[in-house]
C-alpha positions in Angstrom: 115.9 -41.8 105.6 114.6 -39.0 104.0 116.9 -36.3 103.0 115.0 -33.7 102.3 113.3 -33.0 105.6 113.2 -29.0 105.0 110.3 -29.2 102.2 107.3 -27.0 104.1 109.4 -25.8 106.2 109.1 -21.5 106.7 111.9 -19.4 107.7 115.8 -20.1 108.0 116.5 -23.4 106.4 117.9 -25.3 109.4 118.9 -28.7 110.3 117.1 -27.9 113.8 114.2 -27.1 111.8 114.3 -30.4 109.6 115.2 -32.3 113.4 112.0 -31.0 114.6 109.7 -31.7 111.9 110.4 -35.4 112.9 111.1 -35.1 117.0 109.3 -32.1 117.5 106.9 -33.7 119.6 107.1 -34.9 122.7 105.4 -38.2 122.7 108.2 -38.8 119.7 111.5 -37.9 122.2 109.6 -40.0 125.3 109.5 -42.7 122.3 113.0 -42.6 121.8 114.0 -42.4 125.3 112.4 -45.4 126.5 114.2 -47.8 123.5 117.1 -46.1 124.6 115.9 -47.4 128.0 116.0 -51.2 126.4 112.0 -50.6 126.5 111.3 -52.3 122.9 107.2 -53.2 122.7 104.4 -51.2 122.5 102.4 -51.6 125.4 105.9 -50.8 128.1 106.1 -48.0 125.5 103.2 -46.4 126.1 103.1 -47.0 129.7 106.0 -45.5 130.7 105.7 -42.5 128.0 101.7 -41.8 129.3 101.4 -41.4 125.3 97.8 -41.8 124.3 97.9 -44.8 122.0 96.7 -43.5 119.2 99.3 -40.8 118.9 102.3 -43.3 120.0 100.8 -45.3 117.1 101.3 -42.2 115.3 104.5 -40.8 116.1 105.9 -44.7 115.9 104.8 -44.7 112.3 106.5 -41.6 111.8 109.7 -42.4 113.5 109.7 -45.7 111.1 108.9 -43.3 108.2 111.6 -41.2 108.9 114.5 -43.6 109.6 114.7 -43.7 113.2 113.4 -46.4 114.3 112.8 -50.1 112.8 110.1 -52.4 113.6 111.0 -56.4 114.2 108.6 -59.3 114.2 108.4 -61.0 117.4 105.5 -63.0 117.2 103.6 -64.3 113.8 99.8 -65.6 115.5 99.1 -62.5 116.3 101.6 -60.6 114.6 103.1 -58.5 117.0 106.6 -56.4 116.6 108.9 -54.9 119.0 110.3 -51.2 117.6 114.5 -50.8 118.1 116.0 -47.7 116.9 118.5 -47.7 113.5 121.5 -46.0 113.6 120.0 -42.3 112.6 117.9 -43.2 115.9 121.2 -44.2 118.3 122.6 -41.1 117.2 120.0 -39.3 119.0 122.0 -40.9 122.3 124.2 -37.0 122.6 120.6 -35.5 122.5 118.3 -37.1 125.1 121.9 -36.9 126.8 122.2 -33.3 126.9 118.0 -33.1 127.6 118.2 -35.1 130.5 121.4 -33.2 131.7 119.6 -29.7 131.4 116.6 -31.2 133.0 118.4 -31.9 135.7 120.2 -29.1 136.1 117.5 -26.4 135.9 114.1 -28.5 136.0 114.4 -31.5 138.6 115.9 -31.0 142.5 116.3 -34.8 142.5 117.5 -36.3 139.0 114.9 -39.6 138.3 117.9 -41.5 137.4 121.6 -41.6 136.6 123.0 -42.3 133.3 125.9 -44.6 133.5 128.9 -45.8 131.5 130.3 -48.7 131.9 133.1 -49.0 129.2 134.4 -52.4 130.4 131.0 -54.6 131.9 132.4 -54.4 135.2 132.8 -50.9 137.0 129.8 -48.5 136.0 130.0 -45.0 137.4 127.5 -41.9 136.4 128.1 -40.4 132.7 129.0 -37.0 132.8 129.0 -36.3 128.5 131.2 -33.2 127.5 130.8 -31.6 124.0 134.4 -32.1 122.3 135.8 -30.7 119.2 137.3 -33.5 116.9 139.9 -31.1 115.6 141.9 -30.0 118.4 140.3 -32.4 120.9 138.8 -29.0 123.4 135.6 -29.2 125.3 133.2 -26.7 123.5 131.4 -24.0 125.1 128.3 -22.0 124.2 130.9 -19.3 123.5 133.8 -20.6 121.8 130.9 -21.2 118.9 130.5 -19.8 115.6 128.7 -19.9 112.5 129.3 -20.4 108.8 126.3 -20.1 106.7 125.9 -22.2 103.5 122.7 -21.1 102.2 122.3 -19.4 99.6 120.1 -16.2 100.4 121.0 -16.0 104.1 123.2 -14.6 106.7 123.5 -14.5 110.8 120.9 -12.0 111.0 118.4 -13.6 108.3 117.5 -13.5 104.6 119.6 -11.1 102.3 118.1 -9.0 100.0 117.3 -10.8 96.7 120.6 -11.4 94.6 122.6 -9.1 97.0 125.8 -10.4 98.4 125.4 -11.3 102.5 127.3 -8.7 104.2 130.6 -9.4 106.1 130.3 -10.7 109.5 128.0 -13.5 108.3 130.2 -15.6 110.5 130.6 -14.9 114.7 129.1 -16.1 117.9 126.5 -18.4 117.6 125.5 -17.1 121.3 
């Protein structure tokens, strides 16, 4: 995977920013969602994303570029592959999570479908994924949130003068 995703990138440097320049686009996240879905070859790709092929083709390519996905042979006459996501790709899972939640909550009356877990293979009920803090083992809220900035040159607010120590109160509510 390439670690240095924030190259080109204007403004704050960002590991939203670096996420973006990858899954920025949304034939890229429909991409993901449908492996996720156990939707592995191109053509069920494509169909149930509504991606022209040529930018599936495109985005697929990046995805593989980028570490998120890995193409496997399934056929040598013709040579055909079927694309499965690495691990940088499943742990996208808390993200199309969290999409499909908020779409649901404030986009859809009537959810398409209903994630489920099913821990032990025998008594699946709908996922309902809370953010919790590994530390003191809390659900996190938009407002318990804060920020610590490690780069150099920056603050809450934005750049810092040049060579000027960023003012206190670099830190707060990430709200």
């Amino acid at each position: 995977m390439n670690r240095n995703t924030l190259e080109g990138i204007p403004g704050r440097p960002c590991s939203i920013a670096a996420a973006l320049k990858v899954l920025g686009e949304k034939w890229a996240l429909l991409a993901v969602r449908e492996l996720f879905y156990g939707n592995h070859r191109f053509d069920r790709i494509a169909l149930n994303t509504g991606a022209p092929r040529d930018r599936l083709t495109a985005r697929l390519r990046a995805l593989e570029e980028a570490g998120v996905v890995e193409r496997r042979a399934y056929s040598e006459h013709p040579p055909r592959y079927e694309y499965h996501l690495t691990e940088a790709g499943r742990d996208l899972a808390p993200l199309t999570q969290s999409l499909l939640a908020w779409g649901d909550r404030w986009l859809l009356p009537d959810p398409p479908v209903t994630l489920l877990h099913d821990p032990d293979g025998h008594r699946p009920h709908p996922l309902d994924p809370v953010w919790t803090c590994r530390t003191c083992g809390e659900e996190a809220r938009g407002g318990d949130l804060g920020l610590e900035i490690h780069s150099p040159g920056w603050n809450r607010e934005g750049p810092t003068p040049e060579g000027a120590p960023a003012p206190q109160g670099s830190s707060g509510s990430a709200q």
